[in-house]
N, C-alpha and C positions, 0 to 999 in steps of 0.2 A: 424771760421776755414777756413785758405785758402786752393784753392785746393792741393797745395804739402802738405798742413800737412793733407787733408783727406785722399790722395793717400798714405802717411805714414800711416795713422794709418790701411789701408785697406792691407797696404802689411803685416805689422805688424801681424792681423788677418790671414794672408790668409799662413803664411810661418812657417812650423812645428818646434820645440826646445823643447823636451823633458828634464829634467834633464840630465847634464854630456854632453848633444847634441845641444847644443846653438849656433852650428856655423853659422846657418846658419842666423837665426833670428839677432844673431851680427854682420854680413854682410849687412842686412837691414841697422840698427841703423847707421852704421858705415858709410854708403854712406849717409844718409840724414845730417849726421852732420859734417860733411869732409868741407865745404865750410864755415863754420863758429865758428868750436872747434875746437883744438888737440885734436885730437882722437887716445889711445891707448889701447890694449887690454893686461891683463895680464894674466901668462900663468895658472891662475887658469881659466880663460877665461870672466870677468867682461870685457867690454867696458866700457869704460871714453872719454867724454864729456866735454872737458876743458876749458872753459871760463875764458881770463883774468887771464891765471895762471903764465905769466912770459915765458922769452925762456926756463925756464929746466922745465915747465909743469907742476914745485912742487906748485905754489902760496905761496913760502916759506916764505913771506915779505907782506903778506895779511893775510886777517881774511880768512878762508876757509869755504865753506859750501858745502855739500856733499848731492843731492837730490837724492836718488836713488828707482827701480822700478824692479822689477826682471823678469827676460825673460823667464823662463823657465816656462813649462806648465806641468800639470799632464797627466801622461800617461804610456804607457805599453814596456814592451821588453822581446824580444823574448826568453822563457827559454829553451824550449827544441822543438824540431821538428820531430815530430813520422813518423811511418814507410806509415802511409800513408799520410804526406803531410802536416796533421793538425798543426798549433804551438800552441804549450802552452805558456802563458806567464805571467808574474810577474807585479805587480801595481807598480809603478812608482810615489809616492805620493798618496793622499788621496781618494779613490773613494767610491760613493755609488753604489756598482756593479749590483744592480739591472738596474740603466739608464744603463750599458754596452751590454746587453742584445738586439741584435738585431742592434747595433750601425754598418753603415758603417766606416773602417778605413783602414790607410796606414802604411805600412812596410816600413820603410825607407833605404832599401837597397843599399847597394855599386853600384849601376846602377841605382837609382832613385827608388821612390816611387812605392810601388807594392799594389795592390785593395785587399783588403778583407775583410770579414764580421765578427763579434762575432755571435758566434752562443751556442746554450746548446740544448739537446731534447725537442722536440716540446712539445706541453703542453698536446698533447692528449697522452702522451706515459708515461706521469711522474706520478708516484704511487704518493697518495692521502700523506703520508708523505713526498716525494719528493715536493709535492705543499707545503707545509706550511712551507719548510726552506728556508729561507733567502742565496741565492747562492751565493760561495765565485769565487775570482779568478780562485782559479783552477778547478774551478768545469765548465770553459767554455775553447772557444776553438777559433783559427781565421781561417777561409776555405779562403783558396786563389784559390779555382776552381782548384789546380794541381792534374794530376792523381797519387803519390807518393811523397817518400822523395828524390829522386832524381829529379825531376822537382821543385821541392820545394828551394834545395840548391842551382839550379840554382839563385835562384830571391833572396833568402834571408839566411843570417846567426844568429845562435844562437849573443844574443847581442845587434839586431840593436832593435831602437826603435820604436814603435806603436803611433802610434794619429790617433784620429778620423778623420775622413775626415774634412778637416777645409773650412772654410767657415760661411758666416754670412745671418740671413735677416734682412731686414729692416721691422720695424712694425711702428706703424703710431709715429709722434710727435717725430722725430728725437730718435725714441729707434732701438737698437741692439740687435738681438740675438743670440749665438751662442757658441761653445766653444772658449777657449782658452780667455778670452776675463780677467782673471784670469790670471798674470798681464799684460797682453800686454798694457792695457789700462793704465798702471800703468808709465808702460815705457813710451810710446809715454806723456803723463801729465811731467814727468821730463824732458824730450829731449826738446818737445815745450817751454817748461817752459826756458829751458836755452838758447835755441834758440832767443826768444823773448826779454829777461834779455840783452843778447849779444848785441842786436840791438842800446840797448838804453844807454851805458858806462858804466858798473855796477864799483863800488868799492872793492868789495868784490870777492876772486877768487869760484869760481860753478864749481865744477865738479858734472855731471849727469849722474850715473855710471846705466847701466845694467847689473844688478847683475844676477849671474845665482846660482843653483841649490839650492832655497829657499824654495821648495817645499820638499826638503828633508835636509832639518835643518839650515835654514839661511847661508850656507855655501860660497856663495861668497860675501854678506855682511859683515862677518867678515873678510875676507882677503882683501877686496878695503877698509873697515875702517881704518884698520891697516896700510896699506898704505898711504893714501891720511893722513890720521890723520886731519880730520875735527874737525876745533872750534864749529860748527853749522851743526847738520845732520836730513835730513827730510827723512821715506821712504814712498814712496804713492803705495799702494795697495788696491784691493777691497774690501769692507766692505758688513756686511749683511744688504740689504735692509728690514724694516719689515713693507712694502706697497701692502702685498698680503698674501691669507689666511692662516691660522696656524703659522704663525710666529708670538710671542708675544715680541708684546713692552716692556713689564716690563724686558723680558729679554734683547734682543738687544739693545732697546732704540729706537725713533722712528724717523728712516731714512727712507728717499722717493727718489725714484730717481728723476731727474729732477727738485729735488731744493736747488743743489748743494755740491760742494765736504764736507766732515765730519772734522769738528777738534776735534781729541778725547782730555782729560785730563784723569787723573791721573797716576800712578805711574812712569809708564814708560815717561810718559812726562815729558818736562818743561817747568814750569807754566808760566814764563817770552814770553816763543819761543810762546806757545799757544795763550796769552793772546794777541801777538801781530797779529798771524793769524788772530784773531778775529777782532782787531781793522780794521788790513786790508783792511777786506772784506767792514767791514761796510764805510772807505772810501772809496774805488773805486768804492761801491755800486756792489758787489759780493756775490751771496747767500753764504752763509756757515752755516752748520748742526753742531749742536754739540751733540760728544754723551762720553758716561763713559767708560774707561776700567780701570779697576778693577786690573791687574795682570803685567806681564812681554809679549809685544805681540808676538803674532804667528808668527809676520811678521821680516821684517829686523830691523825697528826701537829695536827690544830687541838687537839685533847684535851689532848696530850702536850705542846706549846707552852704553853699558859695551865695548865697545873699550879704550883702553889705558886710558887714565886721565877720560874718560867720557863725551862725548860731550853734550851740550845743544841740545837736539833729542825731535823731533816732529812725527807726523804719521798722514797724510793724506790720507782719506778714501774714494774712487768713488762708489757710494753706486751701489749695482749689489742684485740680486734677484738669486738662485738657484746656489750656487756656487760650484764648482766644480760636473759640470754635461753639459751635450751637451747643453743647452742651457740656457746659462744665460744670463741675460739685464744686461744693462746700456742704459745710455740721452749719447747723443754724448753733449749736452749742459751741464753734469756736466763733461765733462772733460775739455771743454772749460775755464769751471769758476775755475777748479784747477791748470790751466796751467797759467791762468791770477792771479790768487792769489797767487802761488810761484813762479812767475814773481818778482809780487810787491814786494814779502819778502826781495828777492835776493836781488833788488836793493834799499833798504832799511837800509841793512847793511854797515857797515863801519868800522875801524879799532877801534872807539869808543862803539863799538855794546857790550851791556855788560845783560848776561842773567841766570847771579848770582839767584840761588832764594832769592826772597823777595824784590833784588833789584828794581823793576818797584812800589814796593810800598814805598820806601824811597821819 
């Protein structure tokens, strides 16, 4: 990893994109890739990453492949703001609200980021049935220290959105921990990827789009697919590691972090697209995991499958531990090795690239 792509993925971390509020994190993306893609934003708000796509940016006259990563992170916004100051507020994507409890975060106000805490009644005050329920959203509250609602409207409005205070540590052996890392790390794995691909002549046109608000229903997934209308589309998101306790392999499958990115198979795959991730790895000598899904995924790849004709769609997984919670791992060394394996893919295709099922067995 050189230092501009660590400094990318660091700012990547460190820059708020709630659902619907992606600007600013696509402002990141946007400047790292400026010097080496056409880079366009459409007005669903997906950033595109264009490699090799021709002057009109379509790859109209190419095989097209579409690597995409989504930017948006889970989190909260502001529902209501009471008489004395407190905001209420609404989940933004999938949370287990217990980790919310106690969480510093920021308001992302018209004037900058504003401090405040989650908070609910202390534990000495809470009746013996109050202990033993499981607390929802609204059962807590964010204290921004004002003395009212009027010093309150000052800083912030009904609407804007919440994240935790963002930020990361470092724990030993090149691991990460921290929010948001769900998918940033996702993104910055397709950007490097195309970045790198660029370097070396590819054949084949790459658009590496930053898809936004996939945490509330694959939604710019399906309008950049529809767009771009990719022959070949891969999404890379984080996957469940099951290298730490309570988490059963029989169900996840048994991924570790630190020995490299996941190629899943079944349904939503294509066996051909797979079969060659694999090959891949095993040339360039690139760990790869594989593991099963079973259904239609949670991620973009279900999006990017059922677009128009149906493209040959793959789903690369950076195996992460504790997902959707303040702090979750990742290897900074399996993103390396997903960013060097849809590298290789990219520049592996050509206008002969044919990922028919059943074809790689003819």
């Amino acid at each position: 990893m050189t230092d501009d792509a660590r400094e990318f993925l660091d700012r990547l971390l460190l820059t708020p994109g709630t659902s619907g509020y992606e600007e600013g994190i696509q402002a990141v993306v946007g400047e790292y890739a400026a010097g080496w893609a056409k880079v366009s934003t459409d007005w669903h708000g997906n950033l595109t990453a264009a490699v090799n796509a021709g002057e009109d940016g379509l790859g109209a006259d190419k095989l097209r492949v579409m690597l995409a990563g989504h930017c948006d992170q889970i989190g909260l916004v502001v529902q209501h703001i009471d008489d004395q100051g407190f905001l209420r507020v609404s989940a933004v994507g999938g949370w287990d609200v217990q980790t919310l409890i106690g969480q510093a975060v920021e308001v992302h106000g018209a004037d900058g980021p504003v401090a405040g805490v989650i908070a609910r009644k202390a534990i000495h005050l809470l009746s013996q049935d109050e202990r033993k329920q499981v607390p929802e959203v609204k059962d807590l509250w964010v204290d921004l220290g004002v003395e009212g609602k009027a010093e309150a409207l000052e800083l912030v409005a009904v609407g804007d959105p919440v994240t935790l205070r963002l930020g990361y540590r470092a724990l030993r052996g090149g691991v990460l921990a921290g929010p948001a890392m769900d998918d940033r790390v996702g993104v910055w794995v397709i950007v490097e990827a195309a970045r790198r691909a660029a370097a070396r002549k590819p054949e084949a046109a790459i658009f590496a789009v930053s898809t936004v608000q996939e945490e509330i229903g694959l939604r710019g997934a399906k309008t950049a697919a529809h767009r771009i209308d990719p022959h070949v589309g891969i999404a890379v998101d984080v996957t469940h590691a099951s290298d730490c306790p309570t988490v059963e392999k029989g169900e996840v499958g048994d991924v570790r972090i630190g020995r490299g990115p996941v190629a899943f198979r079944g349904p939503n795959i294509n066996t051909p697209l797979f079969r060659s991730l694999v090959q891949l790895g095993e040339e360039h000598e690139l760990p790869v995991q594989v593991s099963a899904l079973s259904r239609g995924a949670s991620n973009d790849g279900n999006a990017i499958q059922l677009t128009r004709g149906g493209p040959a769609t793959g789903i690369v997984g950076i195996p992460l531990r504790y997902m959707h919670s303040p702090v979750e791992v990742i290897s900074m060394d399996d993103l390396d090795a997903a960013a060097d394996l849809l590298c290789e893919f990219c520049l592996s295709l050509s206008s002969d690239s044919d990922f028919t099922p059943g074809v790689d067995r003819l």
